[in-house]
N, C-alpha and C positions, 0 to 999 in steps of 0.2 A: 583486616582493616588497614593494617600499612601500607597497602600496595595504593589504599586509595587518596587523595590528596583531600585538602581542609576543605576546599568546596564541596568534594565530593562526600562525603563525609553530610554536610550538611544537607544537601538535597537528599540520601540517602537517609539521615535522620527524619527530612519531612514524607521520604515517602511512610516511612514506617507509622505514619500516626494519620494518617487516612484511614477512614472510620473507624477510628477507633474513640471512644468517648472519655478519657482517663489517660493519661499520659505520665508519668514516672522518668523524671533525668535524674542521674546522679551523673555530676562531672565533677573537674578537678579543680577546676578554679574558676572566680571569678569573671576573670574574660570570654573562658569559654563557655560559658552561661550566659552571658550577654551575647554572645557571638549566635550560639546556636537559637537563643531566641528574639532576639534581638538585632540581628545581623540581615547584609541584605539577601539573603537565601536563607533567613531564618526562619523558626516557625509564625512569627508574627507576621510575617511580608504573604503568607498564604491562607490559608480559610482557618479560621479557629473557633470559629462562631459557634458556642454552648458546647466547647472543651473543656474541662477541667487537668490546668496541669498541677504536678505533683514536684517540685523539685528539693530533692534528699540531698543534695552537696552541702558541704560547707563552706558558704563566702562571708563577704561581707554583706552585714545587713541592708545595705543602702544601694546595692545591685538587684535585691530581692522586690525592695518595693519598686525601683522603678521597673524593674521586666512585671510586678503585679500591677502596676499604671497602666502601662501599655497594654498587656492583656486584657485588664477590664475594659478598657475603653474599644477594644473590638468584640466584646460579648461574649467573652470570656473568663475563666476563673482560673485562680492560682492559690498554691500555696506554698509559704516556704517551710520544707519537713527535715530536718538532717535528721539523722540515725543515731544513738549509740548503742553499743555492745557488741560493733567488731563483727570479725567474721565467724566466731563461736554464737553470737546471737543470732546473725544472720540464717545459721545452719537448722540453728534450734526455733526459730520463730521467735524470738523472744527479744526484740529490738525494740526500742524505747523512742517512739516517735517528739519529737519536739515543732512546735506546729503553730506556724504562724498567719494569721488571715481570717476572714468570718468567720463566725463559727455556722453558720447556714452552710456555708459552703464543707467546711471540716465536715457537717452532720453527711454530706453528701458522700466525703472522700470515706467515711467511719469501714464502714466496710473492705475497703481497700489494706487499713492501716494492718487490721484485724488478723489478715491472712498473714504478716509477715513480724507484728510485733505482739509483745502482752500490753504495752503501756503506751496511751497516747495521752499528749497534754497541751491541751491550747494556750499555748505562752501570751497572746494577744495579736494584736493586728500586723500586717506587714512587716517581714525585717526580726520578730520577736523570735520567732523560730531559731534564726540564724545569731540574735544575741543568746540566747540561751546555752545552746551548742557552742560557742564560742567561750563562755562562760565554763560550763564543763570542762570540756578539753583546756581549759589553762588549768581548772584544778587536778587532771589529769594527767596534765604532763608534771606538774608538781611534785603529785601522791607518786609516781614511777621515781623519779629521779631521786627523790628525799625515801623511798622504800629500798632503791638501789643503796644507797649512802649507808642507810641505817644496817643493812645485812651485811656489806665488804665491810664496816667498823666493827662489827661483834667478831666474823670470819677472822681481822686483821689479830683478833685480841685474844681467840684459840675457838671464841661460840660457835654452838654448829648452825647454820643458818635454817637450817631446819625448826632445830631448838628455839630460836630466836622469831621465825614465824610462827610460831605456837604461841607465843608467849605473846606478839603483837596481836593476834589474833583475839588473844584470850583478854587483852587490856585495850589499853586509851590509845594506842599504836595501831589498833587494827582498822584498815582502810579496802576498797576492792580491790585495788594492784598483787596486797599480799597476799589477800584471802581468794582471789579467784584469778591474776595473773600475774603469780608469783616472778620475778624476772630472775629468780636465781636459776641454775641450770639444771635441769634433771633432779628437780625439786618435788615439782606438780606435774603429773600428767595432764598431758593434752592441750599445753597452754605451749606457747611458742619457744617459750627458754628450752621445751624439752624437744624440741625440734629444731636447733641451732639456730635459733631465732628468727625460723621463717615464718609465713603467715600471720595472721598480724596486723596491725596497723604500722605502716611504716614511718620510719623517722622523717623523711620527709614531708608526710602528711601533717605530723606534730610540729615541725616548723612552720610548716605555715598556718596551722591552727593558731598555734603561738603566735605567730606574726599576727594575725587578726583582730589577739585578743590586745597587744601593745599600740594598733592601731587604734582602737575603741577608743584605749586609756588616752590618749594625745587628744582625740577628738571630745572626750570627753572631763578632761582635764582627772580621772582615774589615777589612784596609784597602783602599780600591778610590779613591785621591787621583787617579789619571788618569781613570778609567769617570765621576767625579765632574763633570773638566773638560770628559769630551767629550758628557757631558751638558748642560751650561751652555750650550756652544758650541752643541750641536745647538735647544737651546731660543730660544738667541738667534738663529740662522737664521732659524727657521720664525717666529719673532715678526716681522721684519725687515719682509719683502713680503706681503699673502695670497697665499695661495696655495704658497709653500713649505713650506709643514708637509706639505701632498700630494704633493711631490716625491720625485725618490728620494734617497739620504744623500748621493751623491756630487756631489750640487747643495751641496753646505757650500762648497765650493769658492771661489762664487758669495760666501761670506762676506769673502773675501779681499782680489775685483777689485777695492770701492773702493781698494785699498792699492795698483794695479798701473798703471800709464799703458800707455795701448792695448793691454788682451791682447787683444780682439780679433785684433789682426794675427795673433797667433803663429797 
């Protein structure tokens, strides 16, 4: 796909969706969801008529309704579905739909979700989906960075982080970051810390989740003073080494060591 340029790209996106009755995008951002459906070699500029599209990215909610405007108004259906539970859900079928639009239509798309997740939930009409998801991922990037903090302070103080996950697990401390993606290093199998922190949900995605969610807050006069710091945090990571903006969140961790003498060992 690099070799092809952004037009092409686009025509090639609409050939792919000639007859086909169900359409699923996930893209990276905002414009380019406007772009591809919305653009002038986008899918709306071509036949759409009794399509149902699927779109799994996470933007802003106010790009969602108007590309579900424009859809409907050429006899078409949409909805806005972002994902969670990463590429370990993804693998397992067990991805957690957030899902915004008719529910006539959801009933339609039901089968669709089924194949790929265990839980789907109809937030409400247009845009809901993607407040939802925006919503999570701020308490998301939170629960990483403040689980991050909370393990290099016991490690700094002699705790084994091991130990100290047990014990968050087992009380008022325990959250999913620790309990199913733990960010300390060769802790938990199978999770990305035990993989040098590839795979993943990258830092860069968390920034702009994060950005999304401090846009809501402005537009909606919100306080979001934590989603703010774990933003800072996460930006200051990724700035730190190259190459950490590519990682996944639970590389913040990595924020820490210099604070720790030999975690290694642990």
């Amino acid at each position: 796909m690099s070799c092809l340029s952004w037009g092409s790209f686009i025509f090639s996106a609409v050939a792919a969706i000639e007859g086909s009755e169900i359409v699923i995008t996930m893209l990276p951002n905002s414009s380019v969801v406007e772009s591809v459906y919305l653009g002038d070699s986008g899918f709306a500029a071509y036949g759409v008529k009794g399509k149902l599209f699927i779109d799994c990215s996470t933007i802003d909610p106010s790009t969602s309704k108007k590309v579900a405007a424009a859809l409907e108004a050429l006899d078409s259906a949409f909805l806005d579905a972002p994902v969670s539970g990463g590429i370990m859900g993804a693998q397992a079928g067990t991805l957690c739909f957030m899902v915004g639009g008719r529910e006539d239509v959801l009933s339609r798309a039901h089968p669709v979700f089924e194949c790929m997740g265990k839980k789907i939930i109809h937030a409400g009409g247009h845009g809901s989906g993607q407040l939802a998801k925006i919503c999570n991922n701020l308490m998301a990037g939170i629960l990483m960075a403040g689980t991050a903090e909370a393990l290099a302070l016991g490690a700094k103080n002699g705790l084994s982080p091991k130990v100290l996950s047990e014990v968050m697990v087992g009380s008022s401390g325990g959250n999913f970051m620790v309990e199913k993606w733990n960010p300390w290093p060769n802790l938990m199998p199978g999770v990305p810390a035990s993989n040098n922190y590839h795979g993943g949900f990258h830092v860069t995605l968390m920034l702009k989740d994060l950005g999304l969610a401090i846009d809501c807050a402005q537009h909606s006069g919100a306080a979001v003073p934590l989603g703010a710091a774990a933003r800072n945090l996460f930006a200051l990571h990724g700035s730190l080494q190259e190459g950490n903006e590519l990682l996944d969140i639970s590389s913040i961790q990595k924020l820490y060591f210099a604070n720790i003498d030999n975690y290694k060992e642990w």
